[in-house]
C-alpha positions, 0 to 999 in steps of 0.5 A: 500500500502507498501512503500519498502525502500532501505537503504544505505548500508556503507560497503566498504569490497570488493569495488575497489575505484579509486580515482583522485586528483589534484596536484594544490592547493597541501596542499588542495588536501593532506588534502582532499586525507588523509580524504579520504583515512582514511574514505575509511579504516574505512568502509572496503576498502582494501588499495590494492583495491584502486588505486590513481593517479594525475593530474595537476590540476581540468580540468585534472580530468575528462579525468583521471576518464573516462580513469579509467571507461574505465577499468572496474576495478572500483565500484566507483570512487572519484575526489579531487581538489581545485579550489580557486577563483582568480582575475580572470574568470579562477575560473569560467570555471575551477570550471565549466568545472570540474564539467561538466567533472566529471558528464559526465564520471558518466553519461557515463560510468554509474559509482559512482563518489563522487566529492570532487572538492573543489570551494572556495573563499579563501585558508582558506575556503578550509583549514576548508572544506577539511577533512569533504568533503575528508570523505564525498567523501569516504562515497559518493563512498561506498554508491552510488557503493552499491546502483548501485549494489542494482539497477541492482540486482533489474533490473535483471542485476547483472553480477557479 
């Protein structure tokens, strides 16, 4: 019997990104955004193939996701938030919640989304996760746009 192997394919030259970030925890975000970004390029996403809005803050992500999938437009997309515990339950819904959000828009509208949504302790935890999760988002999104292609191809449903 012969295993058939599908191997990740890096190659972001021709990809639409759309990435969402939220403007709380704004420090964070930038340095997530920035990571992102830089990782995006450096696989071959065009500037003019990416698109980037804002959000006040994590529960805002998922509608601004699901309004972008319900464009089209996309391969994948890229959520970017902090959520940063607190004195108070609010971390918990929040991080939850968000989490939830942006699964149910991938699930629905069947579209990749890396999720660099940060939940952490503290604003250092944060501070020392955000570059490697801001270019891993961009590695996820590039990776899972190019599988899903490879899937439909292999089910017979390559529209493009």
């Amino acid at each position: 019997m012969t295993v058939g192997t599908y191997e990740p394919n890096l190659d972001g030259n021709g990809l639409r990104i759309g990435l969402v970030q939220a403007r709380f925890n704004a420090d964070v975000c930038h340095g997530l955004l920035s990571a992102c970004l830089a990782e995006l390029k450096r696989l071959g996403v065009e500037d003019g193939d990416i698109l980037h809005v804002t959000v006040p803050g994590a529960l805002e992500i998922p509608l601004a996701l699901q309004k972008l999938a319900e464009t089209e437009q996309f391969d994948a997309l890229v959520a970017i938030g902090a959520v940063i515990r607190g004195e108070t339950y609010h971390f918990e819904l929040v991080s939850n919640e968000s989490g939830s959000g942006i699964t149910r828009v991938a699930l629905d509208f069947g579209i990749p989304i890396a999720n660099a949504v940060l939940t952490t302790e503290t604003d250092e935890q944060a501070e020392v996760r955000m570059v490697e999760k801001g270019t891993d988002a961009a590695r996820v999104a590039i990776e899972m746009a190019n599988l899903a292609y490879a899937m439909d191809e292999l089910a017979g449903n390559d529209e493009e």
